[in-house]
C-alpha positions in Angstrom: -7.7 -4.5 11.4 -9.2 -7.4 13.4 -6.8 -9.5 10.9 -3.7 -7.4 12.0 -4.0 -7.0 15.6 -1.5 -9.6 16.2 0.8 -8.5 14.1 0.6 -4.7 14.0 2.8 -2.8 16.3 1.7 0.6 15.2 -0.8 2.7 13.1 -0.5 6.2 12.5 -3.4 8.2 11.2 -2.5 11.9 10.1 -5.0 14.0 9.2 -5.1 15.5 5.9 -7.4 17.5 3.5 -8.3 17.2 -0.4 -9.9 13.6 -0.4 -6.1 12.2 0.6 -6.0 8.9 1.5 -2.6 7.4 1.4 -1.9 4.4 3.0 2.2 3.4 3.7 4.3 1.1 4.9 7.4 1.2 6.8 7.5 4.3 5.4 7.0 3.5 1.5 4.4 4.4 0.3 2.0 1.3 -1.0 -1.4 3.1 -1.8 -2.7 6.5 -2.9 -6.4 7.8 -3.5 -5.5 10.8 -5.0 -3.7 8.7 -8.0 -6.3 5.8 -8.1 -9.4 7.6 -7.8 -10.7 5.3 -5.0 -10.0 4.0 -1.5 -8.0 0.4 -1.9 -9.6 -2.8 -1.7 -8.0 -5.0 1.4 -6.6 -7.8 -1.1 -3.9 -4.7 -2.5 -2.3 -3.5 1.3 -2.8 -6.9 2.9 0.4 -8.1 0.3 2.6 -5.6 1.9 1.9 -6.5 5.7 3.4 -9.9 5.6 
């Protein structure tokens, strides 16, 4: 986050249940836990932020 601050005009968290963690992006979504098996690594969303 401390990277983004600048940049980021808006984060939305919204709460969920099941061990989701889906991360999107102008409203496509980039990442999910539930079909990886793990939370991302900050190399795979920072390409879709710039």
């Amino acid at each position: 986050m401390t990277q983004l601050k600048t940049g980021l005009t808006r984060l939305v968290l919204i709460p969920s249940d099941g061990g989701r963690f889906e991360v999107s992006v102008n409203g496509k979504q980039i990442y999910s836990k539930l079909q990886s098996g793990r939370f991302p690594e900050y190399s795979e969303i920072e390409k879709y932020l710039k």
